[in-house]
N, C-alpha and C positions, 0 to 999 in steps of 0.2 A: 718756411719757404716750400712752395709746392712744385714737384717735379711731374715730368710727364712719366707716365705707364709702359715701361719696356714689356710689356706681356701682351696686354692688351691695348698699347696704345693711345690710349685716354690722354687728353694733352691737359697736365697742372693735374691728373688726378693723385696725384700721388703727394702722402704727408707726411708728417714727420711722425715714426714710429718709436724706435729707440737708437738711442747709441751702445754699440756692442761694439767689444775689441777696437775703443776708436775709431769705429765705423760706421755711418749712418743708413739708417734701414728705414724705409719707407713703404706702407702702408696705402693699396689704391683704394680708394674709394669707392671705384666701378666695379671692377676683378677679385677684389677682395684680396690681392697677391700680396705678400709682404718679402720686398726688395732689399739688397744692397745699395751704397750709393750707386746710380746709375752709370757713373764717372767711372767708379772700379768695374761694373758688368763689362765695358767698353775695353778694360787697360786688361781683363780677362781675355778677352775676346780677339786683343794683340800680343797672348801668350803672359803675361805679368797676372799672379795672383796673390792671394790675400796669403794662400795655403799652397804650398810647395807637395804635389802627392809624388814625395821619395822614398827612402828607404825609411824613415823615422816615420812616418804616414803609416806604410803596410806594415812595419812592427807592430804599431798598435792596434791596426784596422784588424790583422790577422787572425786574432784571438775572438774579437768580435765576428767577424766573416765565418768561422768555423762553426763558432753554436749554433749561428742562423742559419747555417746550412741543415742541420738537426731538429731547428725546433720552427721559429715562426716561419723563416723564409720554404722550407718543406710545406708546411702547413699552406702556404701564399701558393705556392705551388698545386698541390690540390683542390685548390679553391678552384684555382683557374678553368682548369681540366674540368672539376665539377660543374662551371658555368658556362661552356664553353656552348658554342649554338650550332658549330660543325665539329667533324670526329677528330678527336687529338693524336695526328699519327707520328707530327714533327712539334716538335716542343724546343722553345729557345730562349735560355736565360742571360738579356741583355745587360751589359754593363758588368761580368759578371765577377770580375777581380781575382780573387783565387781560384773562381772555378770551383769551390767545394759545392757548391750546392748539385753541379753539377755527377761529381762525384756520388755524392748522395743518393740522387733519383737513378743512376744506373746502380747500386747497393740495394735501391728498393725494388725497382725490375728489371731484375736482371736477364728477364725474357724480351728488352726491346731495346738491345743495342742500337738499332741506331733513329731511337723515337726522340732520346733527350740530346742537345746542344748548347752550346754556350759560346759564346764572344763578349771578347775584351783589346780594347782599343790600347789599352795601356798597361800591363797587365805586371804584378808586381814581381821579383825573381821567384819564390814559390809560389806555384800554381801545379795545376792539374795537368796531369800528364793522359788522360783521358784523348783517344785520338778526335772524339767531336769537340777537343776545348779547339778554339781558332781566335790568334791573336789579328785583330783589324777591324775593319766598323764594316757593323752589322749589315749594311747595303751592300755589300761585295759576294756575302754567301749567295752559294750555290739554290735553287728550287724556294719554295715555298713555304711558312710553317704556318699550322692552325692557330699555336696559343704560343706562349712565353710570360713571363714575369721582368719586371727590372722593379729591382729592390734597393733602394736606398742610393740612386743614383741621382734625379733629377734634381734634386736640391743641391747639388754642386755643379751645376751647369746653367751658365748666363740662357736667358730667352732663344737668341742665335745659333748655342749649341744646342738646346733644346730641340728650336727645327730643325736644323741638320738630322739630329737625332730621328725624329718625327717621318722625315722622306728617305730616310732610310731603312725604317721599321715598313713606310709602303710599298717602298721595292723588293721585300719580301714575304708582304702577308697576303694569302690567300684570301677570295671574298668571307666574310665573317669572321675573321681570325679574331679571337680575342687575347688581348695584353691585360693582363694587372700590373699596375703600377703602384710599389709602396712607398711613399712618400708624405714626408710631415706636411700637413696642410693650414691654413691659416687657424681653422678654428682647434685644430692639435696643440699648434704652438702657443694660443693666446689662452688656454685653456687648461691645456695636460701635460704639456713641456716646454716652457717659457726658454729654458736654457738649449732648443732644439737649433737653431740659428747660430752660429758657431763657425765662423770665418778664418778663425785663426788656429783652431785645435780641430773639429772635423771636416771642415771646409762646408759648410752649407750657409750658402747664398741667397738664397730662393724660397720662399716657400708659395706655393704657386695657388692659385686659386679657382673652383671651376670654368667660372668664367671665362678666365682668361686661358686654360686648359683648355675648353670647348673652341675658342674661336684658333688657339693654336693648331688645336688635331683637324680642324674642319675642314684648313685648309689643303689636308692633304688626305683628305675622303674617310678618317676615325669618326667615330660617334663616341665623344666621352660619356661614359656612365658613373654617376654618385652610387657608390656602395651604404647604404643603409648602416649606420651606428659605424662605420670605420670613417676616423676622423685622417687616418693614415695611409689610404688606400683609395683607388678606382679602375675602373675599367674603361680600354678602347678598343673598340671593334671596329674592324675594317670595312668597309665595304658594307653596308651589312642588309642582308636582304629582306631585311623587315623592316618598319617603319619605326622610329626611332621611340625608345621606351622607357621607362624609369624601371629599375630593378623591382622582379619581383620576387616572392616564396619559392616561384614555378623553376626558378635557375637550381636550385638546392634539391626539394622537392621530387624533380622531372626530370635530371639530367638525360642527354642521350645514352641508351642503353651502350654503347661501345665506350663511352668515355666512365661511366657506373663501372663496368666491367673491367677495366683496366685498372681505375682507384681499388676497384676490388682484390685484386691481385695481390695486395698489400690491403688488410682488415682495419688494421691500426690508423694508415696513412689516412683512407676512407671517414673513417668515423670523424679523425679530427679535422676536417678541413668540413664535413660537413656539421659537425657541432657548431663547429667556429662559425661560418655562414649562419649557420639556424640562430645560435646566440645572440650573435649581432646584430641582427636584423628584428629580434621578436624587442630586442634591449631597447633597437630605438624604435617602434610600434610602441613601447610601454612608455617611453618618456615622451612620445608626442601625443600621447593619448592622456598623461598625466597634465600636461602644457595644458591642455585646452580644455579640460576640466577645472582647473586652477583657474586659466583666463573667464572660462563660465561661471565659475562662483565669484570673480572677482565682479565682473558686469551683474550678478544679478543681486549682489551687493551694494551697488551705488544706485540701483532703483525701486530695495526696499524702503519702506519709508516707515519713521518710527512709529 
């Protein structure tokens, strides 16, 4: 049975993927998104979910949330800053649960009180006592910020919360602001973590596709960008006053000398956010460069003749 496309809309694009947790997950055609039953995004969307986020949720979220505030979600964080196409003065990690990450990045500089921020709609009873953590959605704060991250959020939020989500990241971003978004993507889950789709144990619902990310963000003035070798990861920039681009070296490379300068403040933070970037990127340059010498040998194989 084919269903219509809650992301992008597609009417019948959508097929039958798997069953998980008794649950059916469908697979669009056009978007590339891979969905919950559509039935359950809707009984979401009237408060009823698959995953209850209680106290047994943030017990176990907790221990996870804390390394990542240490190791990749830091690293996501510098990426950002490093890509960033105006100067990083206000920084805001959306979605952000504990708040540790937050914690973290004033740990790392501790010269810019009040550069780093965080919000949480929901926030669990430990969290950061940091005075910029602020529990409420994200459209409510006060001025403008350049960049932010939301790490491991939008795969537990139906399409509906998504845009919610979406025009409220635009009521606070500055022209070019950039977001990194980390998020398991279709070709992650079908590929590198089959087990990432998990309704009933981590609550992700969604695995969203660009397509259907591009036509979400557009509508509220982002330019999605595909990150190079992260099957995990992308970028939205607001506003943004150049003409739309595919990622390239020069973001790594070229950063603006003020946001260089700040990664710099922290040597350690610097170097790995920009390995991370440089690795990813040359990783997948090597394997599309591998793709198309394979496809050439394969075509110039079926037109030798014995």
């Amino acid at each position: 049975m084919a269903v219509n496309c809650p992301i992008c809309t597609s009417s019948r694009s959508g097929v039958f993927y798997q069953l998980i947790d008794d649950f059916n997950y469908y697979a669009c055609s056009h978007c590339d998104s891979i969905f919950i039953d559509p039935a359950v995004l809707d009984a979401m969307d009237n408060g009823e979910s698959p995953r209850n986020y209680d106290h047994e949720y943030w017990d176990e979220e907790i221990k996870s949330a804390r390394q990542r505030s240490v190791r990749d979600g830091l690293v996501r964080a510098g990426e950002v800053v490093l890509y960033a196409r105006r100067e990083v003065h206000r920084f805001l990690d959306v979605g952000a649960g504990p708040g540790f990450l937050l914690d973290s990045l004033a740990n790392t500089f501790p010269g810019h009180s009040d550069t780093f921020h965080a919000v949480e709609l929901f926030p669990p009873h430990e969290h950061s006592k940091h005075p910029n953590y602020v529990v409420g959605d994200a459209g409510t704060l006060p001025g403008k910020f350049d960049a932010g991250v939301c790490i491991e959020v939008i795969e537990h939020l139906t399409p509906r919360m998504l845009q919610g989500l979406i025009k409220s990241l635009a009521a606070i971003s500055a022209p070019d602001s950039t977001w990194l978004f980390n998020t398991g993507m279709p070709s992650y889950v079908r590929h590198e973590d089959p087990g990432y789709l998990d309704p009933r144990g981590r609550g992700h619902v969604v695995s969203y596709g660009l397509k259907g990310l591009r036509k979400m963000f557009s509508e509220s003035n982002f330019e999605v960008i595909a990150l190079p070798g992260k099957s995990f990861a992308f970028l939205a920039e607001y506003s943004p006053s150049t003409s739309p681009e595919t990622f390239t070296a020069d973001r790594f490379y070229k950063p603006l000398p003020y946001n260089k300068a700040l990664l710099e403040e922290s040597g350690l933070l610097y170097i790995a956010a920009f390995e991370s970037a440089r690795s990813y990127y040359f990783q997948d340059e090597s394997a599309q460069r591998a793709k198309w010498a394979l496809s050439l040998d394969f075509l110039l194989k079926r037109h030798v003749t014995p």
